[in-house]
C-alpha positions as CSV (number, residue, x, y, z in Angstrom):
1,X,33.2,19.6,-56.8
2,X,29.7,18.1,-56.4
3,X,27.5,16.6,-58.6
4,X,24.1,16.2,-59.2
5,X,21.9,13.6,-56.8
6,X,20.5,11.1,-58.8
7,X,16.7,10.7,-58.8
8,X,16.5,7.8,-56.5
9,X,18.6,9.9,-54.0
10,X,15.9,12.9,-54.0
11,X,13.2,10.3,-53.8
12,X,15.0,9.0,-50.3
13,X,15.8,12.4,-48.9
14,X,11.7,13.2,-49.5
15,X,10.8,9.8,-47.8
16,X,13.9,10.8,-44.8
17,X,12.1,14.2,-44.6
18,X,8.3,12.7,-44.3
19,X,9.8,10.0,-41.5
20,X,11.3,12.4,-39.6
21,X,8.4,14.8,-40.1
22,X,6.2,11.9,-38.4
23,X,9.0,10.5,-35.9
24,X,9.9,14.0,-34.3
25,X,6.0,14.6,-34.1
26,X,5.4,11.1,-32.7
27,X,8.3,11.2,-29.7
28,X,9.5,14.5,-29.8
29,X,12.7,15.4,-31.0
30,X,14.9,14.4,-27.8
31,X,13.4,11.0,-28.1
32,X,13.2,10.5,-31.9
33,X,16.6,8.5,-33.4
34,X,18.4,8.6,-37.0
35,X,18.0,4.9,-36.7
36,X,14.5,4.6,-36.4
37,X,13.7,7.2,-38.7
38,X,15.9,5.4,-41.0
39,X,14.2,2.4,-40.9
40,X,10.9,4.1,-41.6
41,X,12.6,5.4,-44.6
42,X,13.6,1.9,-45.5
43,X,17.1,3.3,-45.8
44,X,20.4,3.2,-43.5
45,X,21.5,5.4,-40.7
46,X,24.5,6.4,-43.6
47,X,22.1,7.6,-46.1
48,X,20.7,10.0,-43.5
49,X,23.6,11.5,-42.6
50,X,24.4,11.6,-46.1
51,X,21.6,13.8,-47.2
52,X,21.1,15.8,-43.7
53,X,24.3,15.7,-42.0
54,X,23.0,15.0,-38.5
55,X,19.4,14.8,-36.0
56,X,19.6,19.0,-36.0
57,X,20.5,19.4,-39.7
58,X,17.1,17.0,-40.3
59,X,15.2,19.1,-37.8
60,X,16.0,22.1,-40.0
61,X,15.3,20.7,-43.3
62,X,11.6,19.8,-42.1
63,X,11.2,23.7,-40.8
64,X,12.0,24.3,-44.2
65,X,9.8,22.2,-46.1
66,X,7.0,23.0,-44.0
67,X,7.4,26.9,-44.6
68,X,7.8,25.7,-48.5
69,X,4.4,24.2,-48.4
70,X,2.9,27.5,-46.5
71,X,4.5,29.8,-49.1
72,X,2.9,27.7,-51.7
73,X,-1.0,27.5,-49.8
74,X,-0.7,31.6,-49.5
75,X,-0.1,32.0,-53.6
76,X,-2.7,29.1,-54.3
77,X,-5.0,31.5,-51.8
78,X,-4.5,34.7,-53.3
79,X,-5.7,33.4,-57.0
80,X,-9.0,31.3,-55.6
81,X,-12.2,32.1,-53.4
82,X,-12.0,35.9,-52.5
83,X,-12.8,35.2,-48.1
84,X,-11.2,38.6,-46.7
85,X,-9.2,38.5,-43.5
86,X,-9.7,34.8,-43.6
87,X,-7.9,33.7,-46.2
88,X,-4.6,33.2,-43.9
89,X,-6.6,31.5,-41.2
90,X,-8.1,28.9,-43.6
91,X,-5.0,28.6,-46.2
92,X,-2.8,28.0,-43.1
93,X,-5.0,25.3,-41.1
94,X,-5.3,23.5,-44.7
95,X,-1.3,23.4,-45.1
96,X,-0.8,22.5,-41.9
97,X,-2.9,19.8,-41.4
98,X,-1.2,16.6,-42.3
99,X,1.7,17.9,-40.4
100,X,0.0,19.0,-36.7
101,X,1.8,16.4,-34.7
102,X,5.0,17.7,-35.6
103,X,4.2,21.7,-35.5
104,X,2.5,20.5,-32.1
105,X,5.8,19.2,-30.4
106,X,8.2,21.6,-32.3
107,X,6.2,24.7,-30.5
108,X,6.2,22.8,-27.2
109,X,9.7,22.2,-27.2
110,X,10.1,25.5,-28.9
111,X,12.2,24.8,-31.9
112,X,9.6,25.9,-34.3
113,X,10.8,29.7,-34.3
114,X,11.2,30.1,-38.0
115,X,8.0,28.7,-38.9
116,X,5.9,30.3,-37.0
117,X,7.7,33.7,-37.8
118,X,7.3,33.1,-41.4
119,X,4.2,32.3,-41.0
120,X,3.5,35.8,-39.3
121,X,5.7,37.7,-41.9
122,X,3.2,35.9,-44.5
123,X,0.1,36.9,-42.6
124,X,0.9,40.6,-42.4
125,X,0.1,41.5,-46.1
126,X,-3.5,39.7,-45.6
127,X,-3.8,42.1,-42.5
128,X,-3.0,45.5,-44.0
129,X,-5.1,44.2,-47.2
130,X,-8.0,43.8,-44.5
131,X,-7.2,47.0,-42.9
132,X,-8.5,49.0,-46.5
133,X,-12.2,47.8,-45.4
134,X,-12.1,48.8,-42.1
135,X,-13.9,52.3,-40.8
136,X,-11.9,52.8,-38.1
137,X,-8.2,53.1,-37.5
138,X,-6.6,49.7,-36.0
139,X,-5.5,49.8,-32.4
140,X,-2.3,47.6,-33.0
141,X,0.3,47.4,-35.2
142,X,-0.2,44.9,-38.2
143,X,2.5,42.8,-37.1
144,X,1.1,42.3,-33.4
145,X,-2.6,41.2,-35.3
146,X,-0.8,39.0,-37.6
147,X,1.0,37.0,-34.4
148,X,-2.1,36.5,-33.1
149,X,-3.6,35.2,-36.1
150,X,-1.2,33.0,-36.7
151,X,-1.6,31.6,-33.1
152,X,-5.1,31.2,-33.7
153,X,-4.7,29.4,-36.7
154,X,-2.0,26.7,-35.8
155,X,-4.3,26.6,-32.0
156,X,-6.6,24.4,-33.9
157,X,-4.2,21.9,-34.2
158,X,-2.0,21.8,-31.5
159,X,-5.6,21.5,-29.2
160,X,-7.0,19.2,-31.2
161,X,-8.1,16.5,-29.1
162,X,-9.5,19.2,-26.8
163,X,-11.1,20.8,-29.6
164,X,-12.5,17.5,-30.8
165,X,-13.7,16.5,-27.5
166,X,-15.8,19.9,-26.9
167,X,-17.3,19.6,-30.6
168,X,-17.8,15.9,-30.7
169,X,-16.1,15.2,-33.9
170,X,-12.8,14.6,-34.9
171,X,-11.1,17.8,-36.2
172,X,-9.2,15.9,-38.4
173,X,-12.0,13.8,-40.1
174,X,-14.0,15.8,-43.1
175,X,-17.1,16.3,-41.1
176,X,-14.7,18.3,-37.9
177,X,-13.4,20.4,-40.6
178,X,-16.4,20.9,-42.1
179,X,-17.7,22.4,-38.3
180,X,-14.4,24.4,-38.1
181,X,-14.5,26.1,-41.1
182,X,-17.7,27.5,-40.7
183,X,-17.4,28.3,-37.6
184,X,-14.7,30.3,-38.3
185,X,-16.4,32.0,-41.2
186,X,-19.4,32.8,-38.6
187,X,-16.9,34.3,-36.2
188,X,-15.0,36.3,-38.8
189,X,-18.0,37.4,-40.2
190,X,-19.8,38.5,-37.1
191,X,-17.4,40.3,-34.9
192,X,-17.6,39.7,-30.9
193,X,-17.6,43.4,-30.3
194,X,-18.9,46.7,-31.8
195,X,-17.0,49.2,-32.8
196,X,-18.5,51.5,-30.1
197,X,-17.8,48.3,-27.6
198,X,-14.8,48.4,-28.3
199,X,-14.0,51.5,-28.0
200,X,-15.1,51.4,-24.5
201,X,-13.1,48.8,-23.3
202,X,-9.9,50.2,-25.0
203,X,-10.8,53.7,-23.1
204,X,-11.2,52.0,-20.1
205,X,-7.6,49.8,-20.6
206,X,-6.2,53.3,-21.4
207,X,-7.0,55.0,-18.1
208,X,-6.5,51.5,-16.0
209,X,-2.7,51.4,-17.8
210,X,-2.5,55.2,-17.0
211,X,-3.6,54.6,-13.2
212,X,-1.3,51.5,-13.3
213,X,2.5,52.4,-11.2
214,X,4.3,51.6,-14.7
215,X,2.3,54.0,-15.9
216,X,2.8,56.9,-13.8
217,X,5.8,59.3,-14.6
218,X,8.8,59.0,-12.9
């Protein structure tokens, strides 16, 4: 039978989480310890097998929390400012933000599968929503578009001191994100390519990929 944690308990599991959250972005999660996380807690080793049962089960419960707080920037996005196909972009860099060092190392070492898939199974509604707008019929599955979204969106992030280092601000500091945002509004907004461009290139990938000896029947 169990029985309900106490308040201080749930308070100490959050602060476990948020140690762990910055100890596994800090040194990886090879390198990171249950003892040193506990002791940025300010709680013992015990209490954090206690609450997460070991180093893996902790790993997990951050994935978790960090897909919690995506699920909850896509429903505060869908009820505010009305920014088409970039809604997911935006919402997701916002979310992720105080949490890039960890999402960083977690898709290095790649143990950050479930986020980033939720994160693309969020995406796809925003994509087919986009799709309604568009003249011409897409030339990849809304799935694929939504991957590479996603990627685009956590990129940011995990390049940041690139990023920052090109720009000449810090990403992370109110002016970078300030230069980010609108520059992805100026990219989303003027596409790269024309439609007619684009079809082009896509006739010419079609005939290379035809010419290709994968594409030649057998």
């Amino acid at each position: 039978m169990t029985t309900a944690a106490a308040p201080e308990d749930l308070t100490a599991r959050a602060r476990i989480r948020d140690a762990a959250l910055q100890h596994f972005g800090r040194f990886g999660y090879e390198r990171a310890t249950l003892r040193g996380i506990a002791e940025t807690a300010g709680v013992s080793p015990g209490l954090v097998r206690h609450h997460f049962g070991s180093k893996q089960g902790l790993r997990e419960a951050c994935d978790e929390y960090l897909i919690k707080v995506m699920h909850q920037a896509n429903e505060q996005i869908r009820t505010g400012l009305d920014v088409g196909a970039l809604r997911p972009v935006l919402a997701t860099r916002a979310a992720v933000a105080p949490y890039q060092a960890y999402i960083a190392r977690a898709l290095a070492e790649g143990s950050a599968t479930a986020l980033f898939d939720e994160l693309v199974r969020a995406t796809v509604p925003w994509v087919l929503e986009a799709d309604k707008g568009r003249s011409d019929p897409p030339e990849a599955d809304a799935k694929v578009r939504a991957a590479i979204v996603t990627a685009m969106a956590l990129g940011v992030g995990i390049l940041r001191e690139h990023v920052s280092r090109a720009i000449g601000v810090d990403v992370s500091s109110p002016e970078g994100d300030r230069l980010l945002s609108r520059g992805l509004i100026d990219l989303y907004s003027h596409p790269l390519l024309g439609v007619e461009d684009a079809q082009r290139i896509l006739s010419a990938l079609g005939e290379a990929e035809s010419a290709s000896p994968q594409g030649e029947s057998r």
